[in-house]
C-alpha atoms as one frame of an Amber mdcrd trajectory, in Angstrom:
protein
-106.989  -5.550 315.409-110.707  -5.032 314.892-110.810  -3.749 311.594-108.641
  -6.855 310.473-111.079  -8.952 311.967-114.061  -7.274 310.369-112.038  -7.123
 306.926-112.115 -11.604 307.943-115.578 -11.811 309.266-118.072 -13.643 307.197
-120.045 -11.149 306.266-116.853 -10.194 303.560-118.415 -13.352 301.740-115.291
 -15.596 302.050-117.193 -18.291 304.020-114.234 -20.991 303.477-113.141 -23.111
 306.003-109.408 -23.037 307.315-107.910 -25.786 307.906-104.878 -25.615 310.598
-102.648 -28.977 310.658 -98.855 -29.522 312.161 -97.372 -32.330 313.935 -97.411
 -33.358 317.861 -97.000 -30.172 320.264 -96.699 -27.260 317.008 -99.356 -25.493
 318.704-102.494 -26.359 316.158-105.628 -26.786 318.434-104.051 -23.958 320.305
-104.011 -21.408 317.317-107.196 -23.308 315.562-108.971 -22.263 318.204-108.195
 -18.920 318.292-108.757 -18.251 314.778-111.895 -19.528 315.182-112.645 -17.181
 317.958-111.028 -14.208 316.108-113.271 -14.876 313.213-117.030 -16.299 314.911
-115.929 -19.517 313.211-117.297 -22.807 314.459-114.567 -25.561 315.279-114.141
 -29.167 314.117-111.323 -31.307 316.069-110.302 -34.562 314.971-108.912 -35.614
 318.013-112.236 -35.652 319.478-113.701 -37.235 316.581-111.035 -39.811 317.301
-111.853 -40.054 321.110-115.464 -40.139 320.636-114.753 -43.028 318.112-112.608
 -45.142 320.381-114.914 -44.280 323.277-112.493 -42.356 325.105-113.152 -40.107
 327.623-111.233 -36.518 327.192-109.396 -35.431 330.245-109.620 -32.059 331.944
-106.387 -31.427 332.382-104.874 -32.034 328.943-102.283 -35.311 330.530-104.095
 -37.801 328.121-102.167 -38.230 325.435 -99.330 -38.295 327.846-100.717 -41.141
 330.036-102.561 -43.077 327.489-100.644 -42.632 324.576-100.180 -46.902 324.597
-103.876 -47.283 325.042-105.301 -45.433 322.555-102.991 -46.977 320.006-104.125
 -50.533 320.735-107.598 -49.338 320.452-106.902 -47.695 317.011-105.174 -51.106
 315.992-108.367 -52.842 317.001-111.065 -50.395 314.976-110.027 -48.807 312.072
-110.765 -45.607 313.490-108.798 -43.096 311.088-110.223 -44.428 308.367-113.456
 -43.648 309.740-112.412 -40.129 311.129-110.773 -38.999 307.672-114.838 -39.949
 306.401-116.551 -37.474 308.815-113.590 -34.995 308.428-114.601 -35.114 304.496
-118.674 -35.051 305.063-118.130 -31.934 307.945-116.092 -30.235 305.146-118.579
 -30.483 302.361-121.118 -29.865 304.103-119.758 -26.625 306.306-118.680 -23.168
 305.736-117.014 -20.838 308.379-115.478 -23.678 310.222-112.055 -23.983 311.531
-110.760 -27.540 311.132-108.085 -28.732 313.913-106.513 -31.450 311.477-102.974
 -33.480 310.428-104.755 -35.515 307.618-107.657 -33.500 306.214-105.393 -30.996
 304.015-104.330 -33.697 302.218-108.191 -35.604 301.379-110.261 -32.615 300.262
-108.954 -31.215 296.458-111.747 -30.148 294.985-113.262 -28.160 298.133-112.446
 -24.555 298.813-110.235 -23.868 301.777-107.115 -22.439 303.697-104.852 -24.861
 304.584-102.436 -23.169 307.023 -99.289 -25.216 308.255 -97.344 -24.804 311.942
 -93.784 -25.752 311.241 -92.148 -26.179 314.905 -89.122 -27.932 315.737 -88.564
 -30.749 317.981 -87.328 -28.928 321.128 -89.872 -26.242 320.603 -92.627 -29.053
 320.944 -90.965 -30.945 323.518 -91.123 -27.477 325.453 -94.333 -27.050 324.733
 -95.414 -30.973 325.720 -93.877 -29.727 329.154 -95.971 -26.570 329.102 -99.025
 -29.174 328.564 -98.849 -30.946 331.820 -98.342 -27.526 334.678 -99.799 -27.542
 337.100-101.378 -30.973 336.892 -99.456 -34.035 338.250 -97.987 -35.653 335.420
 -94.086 -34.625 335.322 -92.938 -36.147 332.355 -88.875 -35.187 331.845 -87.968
 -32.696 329.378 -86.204 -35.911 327.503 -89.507 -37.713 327.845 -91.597 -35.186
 326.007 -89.149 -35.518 323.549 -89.533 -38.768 323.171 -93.191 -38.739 323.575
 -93.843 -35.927 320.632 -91.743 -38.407 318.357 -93.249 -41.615 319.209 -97.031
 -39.592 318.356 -95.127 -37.931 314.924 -94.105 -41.648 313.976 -97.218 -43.839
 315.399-100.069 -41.123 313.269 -97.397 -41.058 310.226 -97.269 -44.123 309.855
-100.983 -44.583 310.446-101.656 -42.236 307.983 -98.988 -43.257 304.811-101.172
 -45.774 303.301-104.409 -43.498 303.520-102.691 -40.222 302.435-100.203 -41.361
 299.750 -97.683 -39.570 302.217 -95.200 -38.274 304.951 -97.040 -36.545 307.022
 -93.764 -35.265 308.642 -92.086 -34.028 306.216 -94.937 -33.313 302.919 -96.272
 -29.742 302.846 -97.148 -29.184 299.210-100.890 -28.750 299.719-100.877 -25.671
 302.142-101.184 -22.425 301.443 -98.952 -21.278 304.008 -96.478 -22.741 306.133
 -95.590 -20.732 309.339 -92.863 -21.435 311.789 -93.393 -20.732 315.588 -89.964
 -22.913 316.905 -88.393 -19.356 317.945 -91.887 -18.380 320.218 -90.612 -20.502
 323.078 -87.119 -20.576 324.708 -88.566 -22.096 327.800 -90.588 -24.599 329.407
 -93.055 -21.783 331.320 -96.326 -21.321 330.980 -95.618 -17.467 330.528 -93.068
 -17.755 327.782 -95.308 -20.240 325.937 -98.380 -17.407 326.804 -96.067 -14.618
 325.520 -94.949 -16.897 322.061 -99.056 -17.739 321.876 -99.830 -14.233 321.323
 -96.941 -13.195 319.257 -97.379 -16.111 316.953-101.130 -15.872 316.507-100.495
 -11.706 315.100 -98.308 -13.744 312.679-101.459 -16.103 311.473-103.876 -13.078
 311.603-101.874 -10.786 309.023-100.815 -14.160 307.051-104.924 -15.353 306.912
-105.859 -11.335 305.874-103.031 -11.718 302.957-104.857 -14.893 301.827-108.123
 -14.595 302.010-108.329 -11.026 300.534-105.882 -12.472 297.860-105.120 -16.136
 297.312-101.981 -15.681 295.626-100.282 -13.654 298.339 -97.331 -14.924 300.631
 -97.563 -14.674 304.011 -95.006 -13.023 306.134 -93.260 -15.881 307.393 -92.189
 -18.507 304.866 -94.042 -20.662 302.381 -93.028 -23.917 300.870 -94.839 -25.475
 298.625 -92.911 -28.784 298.351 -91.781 -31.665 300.547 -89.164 -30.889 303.105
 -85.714 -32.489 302.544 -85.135 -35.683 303.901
């Protein structure tokens, strides 16, 4: 793989950033940051723009949306802190190149800028797997029915945040990415070494799908591509 990530590297001159967005669990700050690693790109979360707003610490052991899901909702409620996040998110992106942005509302804010915008479709068991994953070996046991059931509550709650800022569905609009890639058949189980084994698969998938892009726009990748909203 190291001539496809030379073929990527900045020095190729494509210096724009790539934006990675999907909904609760699909695996995006997972795969953001590896592309970012892959390519010597820096790396721009909201989520900790969000913390950092709210005045939040960030946990260690990746339980805190889990355990404070409640809390950090009445705190959004009290500042409007996406509306404030969506601003920086806009500034970072005109202002940086070579960045990887960990996202669910940027894609949809920044038209006239440059950009990948690269979509994880996953399904809601694979997430609610993967929500399981989250929490081994740390203390918090949440139920496989309760990830569920956490991973839609967190779709819903940022959707409907987000509807009157965005103009849309967040669930269900994918019109503005360039490619839309589904990992929901990388996980069969709630293990840390099938989720390891689907990370690694999946990310090959991103890596030829980013080459096909970025050396030509125009190409597909070589999983699926909508470029519409999803049926209702």
């Amino acid at each position: 793989m190291r001539k496809v990530a030379e073929a990527l590297s900045p020095s190729t001159g494509d210096h724009r950033n790539i934006i990675v967005s999907g909904l609760t669990a699909a695996g995006k700050t997972t795969h953001a940051l590896l592309i970012a690693k892959w390519l010597g790109y820096d790396y721009v979360s909201a989520s900790e723009l969000m913390l950092r707003l709210l005045k939040v610490q960030p946990d260690m052991d990746n339980t805190l949306w889990a355990t404070s899901l409640s809390t950090i909702e009445r705190l959004r409620n009290q500042y409007p802190a996406d509306e404030e996040v969506n601003r920086l998110l806009i500034a970072e992106a005109q202002r940086r190149t070579s960045t990887v942005f960990d996202s669910w509302s940027l894609p949809w804010l920044i038209d006239d800028i440059p950009c990948v915008r690269l979509y994880i479709e996953s399904d809601l068991r694979s997430r609610s797997l993967k929500v399981r994953v989250s929490q081994q070996p740390h203390a918090v046991r949440l139920s496989l029915e309760e990830c569920t059931a956490l991973a839609e509550e967190k779709d819903r709650t940022t959707a409907v945040r987000l509807q009157p800022l965005l103009g849309v569905d967040i669930r269900t609009d994918r019109s503005v990415f360039d490619a839309v890639l589904d990992n929901s058949a990388y996980i069969d189980e709630p293990t840390i070494e099938a989720a390891r084994a689907g990370i690694s698969a999946f990310h090959a998938s991103i890596q030829r799908t980013l080459c096909r892009l970025r050396a030509d726009p125009a190409a597909a990748p070589d999983n699926i591509h909508r470029t519409g909203p999803l049926p209702q």
